[in-house]
C-alpha positions in Angstrom: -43.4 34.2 76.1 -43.1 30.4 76.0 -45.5 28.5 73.8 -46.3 25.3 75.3 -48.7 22.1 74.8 -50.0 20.1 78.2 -51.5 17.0 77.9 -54.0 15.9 80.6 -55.1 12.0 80.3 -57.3 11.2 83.0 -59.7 8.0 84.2 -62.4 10.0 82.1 -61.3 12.5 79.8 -58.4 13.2 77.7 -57.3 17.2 77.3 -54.9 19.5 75.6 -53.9 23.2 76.2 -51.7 25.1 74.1 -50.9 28.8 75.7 -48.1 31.4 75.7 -47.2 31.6 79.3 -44.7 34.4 80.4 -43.1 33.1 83.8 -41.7 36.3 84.5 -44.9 38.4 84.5 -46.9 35.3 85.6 -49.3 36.1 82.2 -50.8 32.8 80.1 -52.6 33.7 76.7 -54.4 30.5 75.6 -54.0 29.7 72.4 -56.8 26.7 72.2 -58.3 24.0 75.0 -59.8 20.8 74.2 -61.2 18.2 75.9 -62.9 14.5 75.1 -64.5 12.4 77.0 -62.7 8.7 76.4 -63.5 6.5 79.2 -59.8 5.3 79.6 -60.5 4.1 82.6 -63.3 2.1 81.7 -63.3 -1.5 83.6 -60.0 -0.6 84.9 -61.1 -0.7 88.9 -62.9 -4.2 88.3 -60.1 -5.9 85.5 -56.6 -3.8 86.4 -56.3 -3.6 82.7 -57.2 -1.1 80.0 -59.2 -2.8 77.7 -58.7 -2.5 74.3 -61.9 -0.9 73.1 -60.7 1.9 75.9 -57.2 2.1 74.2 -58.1 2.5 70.5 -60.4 5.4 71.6 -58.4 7.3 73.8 -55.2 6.8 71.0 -57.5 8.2 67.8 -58.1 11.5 70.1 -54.3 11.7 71.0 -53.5 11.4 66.9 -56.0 14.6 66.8 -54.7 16.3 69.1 -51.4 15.8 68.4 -51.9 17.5 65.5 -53.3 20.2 67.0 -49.6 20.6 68.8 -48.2 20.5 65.8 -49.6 22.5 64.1 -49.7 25.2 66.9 -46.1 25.4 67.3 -45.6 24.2 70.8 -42.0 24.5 71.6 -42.3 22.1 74.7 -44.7 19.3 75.2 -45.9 17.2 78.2 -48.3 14.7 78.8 -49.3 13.4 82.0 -51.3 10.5 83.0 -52.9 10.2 86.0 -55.3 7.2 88.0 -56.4 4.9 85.3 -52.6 4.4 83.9 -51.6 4.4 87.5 -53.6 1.0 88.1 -53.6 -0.5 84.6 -51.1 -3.8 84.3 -50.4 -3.0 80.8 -50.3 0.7 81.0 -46.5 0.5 79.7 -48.8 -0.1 76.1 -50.6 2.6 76.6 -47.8 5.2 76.8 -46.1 3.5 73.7 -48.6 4.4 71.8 -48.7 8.0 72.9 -44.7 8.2 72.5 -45.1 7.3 69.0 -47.9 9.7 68.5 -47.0 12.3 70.3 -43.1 12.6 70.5 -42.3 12.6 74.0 -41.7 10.5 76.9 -45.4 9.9 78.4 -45.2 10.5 82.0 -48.0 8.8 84.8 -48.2 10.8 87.8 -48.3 9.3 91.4 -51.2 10.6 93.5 -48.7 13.3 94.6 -47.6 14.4 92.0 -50.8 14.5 90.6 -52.4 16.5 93.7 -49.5 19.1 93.8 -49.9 19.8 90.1 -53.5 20.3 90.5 -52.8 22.4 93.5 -50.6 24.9 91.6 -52.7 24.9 88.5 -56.0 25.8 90.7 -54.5 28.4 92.8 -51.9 30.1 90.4 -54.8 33.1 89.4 -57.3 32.7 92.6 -58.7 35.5 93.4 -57.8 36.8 97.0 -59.1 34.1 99.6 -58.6 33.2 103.0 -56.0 30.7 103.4 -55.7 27.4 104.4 -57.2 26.6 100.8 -58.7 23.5 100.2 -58.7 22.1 96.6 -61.4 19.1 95.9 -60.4 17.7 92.1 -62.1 14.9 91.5 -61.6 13.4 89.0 -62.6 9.8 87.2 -60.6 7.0 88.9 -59.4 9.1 92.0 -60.0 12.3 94.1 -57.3 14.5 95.3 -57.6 17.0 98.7 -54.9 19.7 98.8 -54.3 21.9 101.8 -52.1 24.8 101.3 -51.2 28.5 101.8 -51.7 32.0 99.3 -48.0 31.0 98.5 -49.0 27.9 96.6 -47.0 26.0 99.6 -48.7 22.7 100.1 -49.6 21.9 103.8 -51.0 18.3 102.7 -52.1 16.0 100.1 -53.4 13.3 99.5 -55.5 11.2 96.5 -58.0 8.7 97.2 -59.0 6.0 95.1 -62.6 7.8 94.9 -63.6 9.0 91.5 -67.0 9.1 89.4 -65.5 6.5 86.3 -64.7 3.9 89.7 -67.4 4.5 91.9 -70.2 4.2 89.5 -68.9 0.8 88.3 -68.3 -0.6 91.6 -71.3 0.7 93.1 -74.7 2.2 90.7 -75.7 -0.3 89.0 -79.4 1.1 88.8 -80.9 3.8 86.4 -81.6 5.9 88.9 -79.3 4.2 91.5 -81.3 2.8 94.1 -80.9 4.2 97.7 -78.9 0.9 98.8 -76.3 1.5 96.1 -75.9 5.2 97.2 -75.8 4.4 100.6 -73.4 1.9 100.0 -71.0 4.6 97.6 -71.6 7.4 100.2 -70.3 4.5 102.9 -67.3 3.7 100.8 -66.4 7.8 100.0 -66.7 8.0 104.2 -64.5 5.4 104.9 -61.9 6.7 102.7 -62.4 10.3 103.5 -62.3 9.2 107.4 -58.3 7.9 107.1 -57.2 10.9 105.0 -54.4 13.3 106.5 -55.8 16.1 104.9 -57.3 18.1 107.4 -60.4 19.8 105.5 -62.0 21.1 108.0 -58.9 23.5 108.7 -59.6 25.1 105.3 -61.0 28.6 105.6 -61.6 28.3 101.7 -62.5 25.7 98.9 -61.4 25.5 95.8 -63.3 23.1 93.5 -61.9 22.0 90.2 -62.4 19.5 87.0 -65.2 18.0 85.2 -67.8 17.2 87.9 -67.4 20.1 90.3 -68.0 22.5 87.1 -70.8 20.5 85.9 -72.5 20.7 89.0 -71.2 24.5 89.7 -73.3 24.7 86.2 -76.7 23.2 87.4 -76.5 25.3 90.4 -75.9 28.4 88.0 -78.8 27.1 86.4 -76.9 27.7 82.6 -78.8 26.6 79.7 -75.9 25.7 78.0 -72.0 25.0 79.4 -70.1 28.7 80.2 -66.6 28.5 80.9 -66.5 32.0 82.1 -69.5 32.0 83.7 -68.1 29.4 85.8 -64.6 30.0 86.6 -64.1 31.6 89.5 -68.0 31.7 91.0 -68.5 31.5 94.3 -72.2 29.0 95.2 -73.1 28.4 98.6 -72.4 24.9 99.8 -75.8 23.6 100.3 -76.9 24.4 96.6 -74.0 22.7 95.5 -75.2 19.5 97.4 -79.1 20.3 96.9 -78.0 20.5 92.9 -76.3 17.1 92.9 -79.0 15.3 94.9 -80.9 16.3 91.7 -78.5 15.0 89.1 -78.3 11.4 91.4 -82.4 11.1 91.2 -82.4 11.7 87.7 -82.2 8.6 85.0 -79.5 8.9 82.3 -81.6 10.0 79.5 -82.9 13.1 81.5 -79.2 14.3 82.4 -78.2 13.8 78.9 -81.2 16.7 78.4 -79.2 19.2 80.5 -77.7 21.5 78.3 -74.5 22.4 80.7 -73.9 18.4 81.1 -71.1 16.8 78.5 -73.3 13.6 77.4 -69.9 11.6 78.4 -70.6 12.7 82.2 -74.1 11.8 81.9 -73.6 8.4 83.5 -70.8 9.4 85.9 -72.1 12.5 87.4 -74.2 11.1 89.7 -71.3 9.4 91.4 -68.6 12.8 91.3 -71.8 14.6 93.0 -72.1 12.2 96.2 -68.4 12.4 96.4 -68.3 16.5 96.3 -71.1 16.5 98.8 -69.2 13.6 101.2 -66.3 16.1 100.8 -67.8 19.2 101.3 -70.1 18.3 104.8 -66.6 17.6 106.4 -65.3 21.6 105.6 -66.3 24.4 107.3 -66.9 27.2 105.4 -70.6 27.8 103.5 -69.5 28.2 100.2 -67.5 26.4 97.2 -65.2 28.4 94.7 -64.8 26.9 91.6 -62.1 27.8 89.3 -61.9 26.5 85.6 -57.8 26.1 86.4 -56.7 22.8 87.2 -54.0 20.1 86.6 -53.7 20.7 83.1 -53.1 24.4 83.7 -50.6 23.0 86.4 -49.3 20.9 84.0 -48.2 23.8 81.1 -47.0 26.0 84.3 -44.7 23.4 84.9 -43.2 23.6 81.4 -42.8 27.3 81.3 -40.8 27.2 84.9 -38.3 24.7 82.5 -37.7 26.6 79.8 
């Protein structure tokens, strides 16, 4: 067994997982997950800088989490960045300050790499499923589609710059958004979604993964409160899925900061990752979603096992 630490930063959020993985038996014992919501991306599609406010409160949780490492006993770390450090102009900053924090070499993902991570993470523990599978992450500055086999080989990829940190900035201004400005996101999320390569509508399964496919995988469980195992790995049919973020969209702020399943830091942001799942998910052709609690990060501290 390998003890290892992944580090997820994203547009949105910021996570850690420590686990024992055994590569050999293909076995992961988690050890502890955390996740905060940091907004690193915050103003990054409008300026193409993180702004300092952004930086000082996504650095404080890496200090905290670092520790966490530490005092875990990782014997191999990575951290990954992913969209918001991807666009930032002074993202070299950024990862300084998590070098000195953390004590390795930062390392920001193209949307490749990023998708094919995800990939591996979502699929490595699937339960048995038709293939081609289609994973949807979406995530806070961008959205990733990955076509592949039961093998974990990867058909196609591709990331968008569609995610629910970007989208809401650029386009819902409103509390609720007005029907103009979600015509005009759903307008944008078709446009991109009608030049990607991914061929969704070959996939014979999807897999939905991250923050705003389990939040809304929660609503349509109808959870009082947020249930990691409750969601990982259910199986919802595709129009609740859609019917259950329709909701979330109509709702002001204050009333989705009520829901008991919905992180407060999503409660702005949802709305947009919804319309996006639902502009994904009327191009695919089977009837329901599966949603797996796996994702990037677990792709992420896979990745370290299969070097050590």
């Amino acid at each position: 067994m390998t003890r290892v630490a992944a580090f997820d930063c994203g547009t949105n959020s910021l996570r850690v997982l420590v686990a024992d993985l055994d590569p050999g038996a293909g076995t992961e014992h988690e050890v502890l997950r955390e996740m905060r919501i940091v907004r690193l991306g915050e103003g990054v599609d409008r300026r193409g800088r993180i702004s300092t406010a952004a930086m000082e409160r996504v650095l404080a949780a890496v200090d905290d989490f670092a520790a966490m490492v530490r005092d875990a006993g990782a014997s191999a770390v990575r951290f990954c960045a992913t969209s918001a450090a991807r666009d930032a102009a002074n993202a070299a900053d950024f990862m300084a300050g998590v070098r000195d924090r953390v004590g390795v070499e930062p390392q920001v993902l193209d949307g490749l790499a990023e998708a094919r991570t995800s990939y591996a993470g979502a699929t490595r523990s699937l339960p048995e499923a038709p293939s081609p599978r289609l994973v949807v992450d979406i995530g806070g500055g961008s959205t990733e589609l990955i076509l592949g086999d039961a093998d974990g080989v990867v058909v196609a990829e591709q990331s968008l710059d569609i995610g629910s940190v970007r989208l809401t900035e650029r386009h819902l201004h409103d509390d609720p958004p007005t029907d103009g400005q979600v015509a005009a996101l759903v307008a944008d999320v078709d446009a991109m979604l009608d030049g990607c390569r991914v061929a969704v509508g070959d996939a014979r399964t999807v897999v939905g993964v991250a923050g705003t496919v389990t939040t809304v995988a929660a609503g349509v469980l109808g959870l009082a409160a947020y249930d990691r195992d409750a969601i990982h790995h259910a199986t919802l049919a595709t129009r609740d899925v859609v019917a259950t973020g329709r909701e979330l969209v109509a709702m002001p702020v204050a009333a989705r900061r009520e829901l008991g399943y919905l992180h407060p830091g999503r409660a702005d942001v949802i709305a947009a990752g919804a319309l996006i799942l639902e502009r994904v998910l009327c191009r695919t052709t089977p009837d329901t979603l599966l949603v797996s609690e796996h994702d990037i990060l677990d792709g992420i501290a896979w990745s370290l096992a299969q070097d050590h």
